[in-house]
C-alpha positions as CSV (number, residue, x, y, z in Angstrom):
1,X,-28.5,7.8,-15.0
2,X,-25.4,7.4,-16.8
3,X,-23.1,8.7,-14.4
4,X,-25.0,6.3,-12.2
5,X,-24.0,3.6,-14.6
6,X,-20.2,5.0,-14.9
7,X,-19.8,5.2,-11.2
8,X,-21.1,1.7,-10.7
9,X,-18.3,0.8,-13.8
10,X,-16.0,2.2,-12.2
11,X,-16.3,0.3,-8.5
12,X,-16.7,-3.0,-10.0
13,X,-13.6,-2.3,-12.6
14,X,-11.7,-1.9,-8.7
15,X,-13.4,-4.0,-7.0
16,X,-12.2,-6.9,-9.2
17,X,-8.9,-5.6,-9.3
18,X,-8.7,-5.6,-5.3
19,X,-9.5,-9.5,-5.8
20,X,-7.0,-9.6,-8.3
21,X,-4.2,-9.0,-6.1
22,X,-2.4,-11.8,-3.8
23,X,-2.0,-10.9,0.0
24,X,0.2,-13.7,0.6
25,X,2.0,-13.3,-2.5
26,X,2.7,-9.8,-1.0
27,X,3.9,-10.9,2.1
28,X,7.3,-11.8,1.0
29,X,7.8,-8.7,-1.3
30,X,6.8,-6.5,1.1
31,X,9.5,-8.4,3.8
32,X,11.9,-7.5,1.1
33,X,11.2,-4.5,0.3
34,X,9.5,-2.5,2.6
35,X,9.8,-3.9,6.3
36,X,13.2,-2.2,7.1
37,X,11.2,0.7,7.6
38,X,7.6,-0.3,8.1
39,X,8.0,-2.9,10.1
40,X,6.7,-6.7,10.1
41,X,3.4,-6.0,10.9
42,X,3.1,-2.3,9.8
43,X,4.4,-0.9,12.7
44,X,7.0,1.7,11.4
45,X,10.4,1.4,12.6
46,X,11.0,4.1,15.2
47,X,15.0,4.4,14.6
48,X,14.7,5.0,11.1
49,X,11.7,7.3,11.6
50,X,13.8,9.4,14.3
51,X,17.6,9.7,11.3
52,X,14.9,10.7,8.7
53,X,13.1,13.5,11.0
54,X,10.0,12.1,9.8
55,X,6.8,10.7,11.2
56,X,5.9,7.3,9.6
57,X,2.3,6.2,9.9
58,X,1.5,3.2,11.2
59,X,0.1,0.8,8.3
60,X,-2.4,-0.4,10.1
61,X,-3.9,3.0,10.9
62,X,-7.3,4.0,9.5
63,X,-5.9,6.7,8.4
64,X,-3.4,4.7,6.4
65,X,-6.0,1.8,5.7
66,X,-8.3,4.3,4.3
67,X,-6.3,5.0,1.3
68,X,-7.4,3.9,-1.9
69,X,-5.4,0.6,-3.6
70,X,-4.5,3.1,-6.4
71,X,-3.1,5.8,-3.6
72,X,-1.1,3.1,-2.1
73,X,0.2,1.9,-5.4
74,X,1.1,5.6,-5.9
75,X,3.2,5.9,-2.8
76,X,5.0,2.8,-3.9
77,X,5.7,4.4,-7.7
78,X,6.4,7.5,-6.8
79,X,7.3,7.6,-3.0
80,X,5.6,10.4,-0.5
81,X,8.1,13.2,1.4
82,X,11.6,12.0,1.8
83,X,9.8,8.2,0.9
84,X,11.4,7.3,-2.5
85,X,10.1,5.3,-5.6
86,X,10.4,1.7,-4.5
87,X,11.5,0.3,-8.4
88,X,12.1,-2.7,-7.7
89,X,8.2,-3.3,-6.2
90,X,5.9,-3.1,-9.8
91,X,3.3,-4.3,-11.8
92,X,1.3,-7.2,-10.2
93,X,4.5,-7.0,-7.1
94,X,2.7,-3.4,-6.5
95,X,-1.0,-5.2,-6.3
96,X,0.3,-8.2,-4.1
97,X,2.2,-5.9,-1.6
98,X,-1.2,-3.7,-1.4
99,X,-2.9,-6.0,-0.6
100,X,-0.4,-7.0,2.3
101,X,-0.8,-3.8,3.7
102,X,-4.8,-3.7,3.4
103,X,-4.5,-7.0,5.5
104,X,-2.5,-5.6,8.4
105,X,-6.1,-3.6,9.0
106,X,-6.4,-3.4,12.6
């Protein structure tokens, strides 16, 4: 029962934070910040893909979409392969632009 009760914590405690975050406040940041590479609508940019010998996923992916808001936060902190740290994309920046990306759900 209580790990019943922690579990069920726990999703709300995300949950809430998920509503927390601003899609549209997102938007710009992530046009700022991120759409170089990933494209406007998620769609990773093929030239920049192709210099860094890498394959981008497509943000809208499920594969992509099925990340948790805390993975995706992580990627953003801490950058993924030859991804690095976006710095200048934190705090409540990191929530908004997350929840960008969780729009672009196909």
């Amino acid at each position: 029962m209580r790990t019943f009760l922690t579990v069920l914590a726990l999703t709300a405690l995300s949950v809430s934070a998920a509503f927390a975050a601003d899609a549209k406040a997102g938007q710009p940041v992530y046009d700022k910040s991120c759409k170089s590479c990933h494209g406007a609508d998620g769609t990773a940019n093929a030239g920049v893909a192709k210099m860094m010998k890498v394959e981008m996923k497509d943000l809208k992916s499920p594969e992509v979409q099925s990340l948790s808001a805390a993975d995706l936060k992580k990627v953003i902190a801490e950058g993924k392969g030859k991804m690095k740290p976006i710095a200048s994309v934190s705090g409540a920046d990191a929530d908004n632009v997350v929840a960008y990306v969780k729009s672009l759900k196909k």
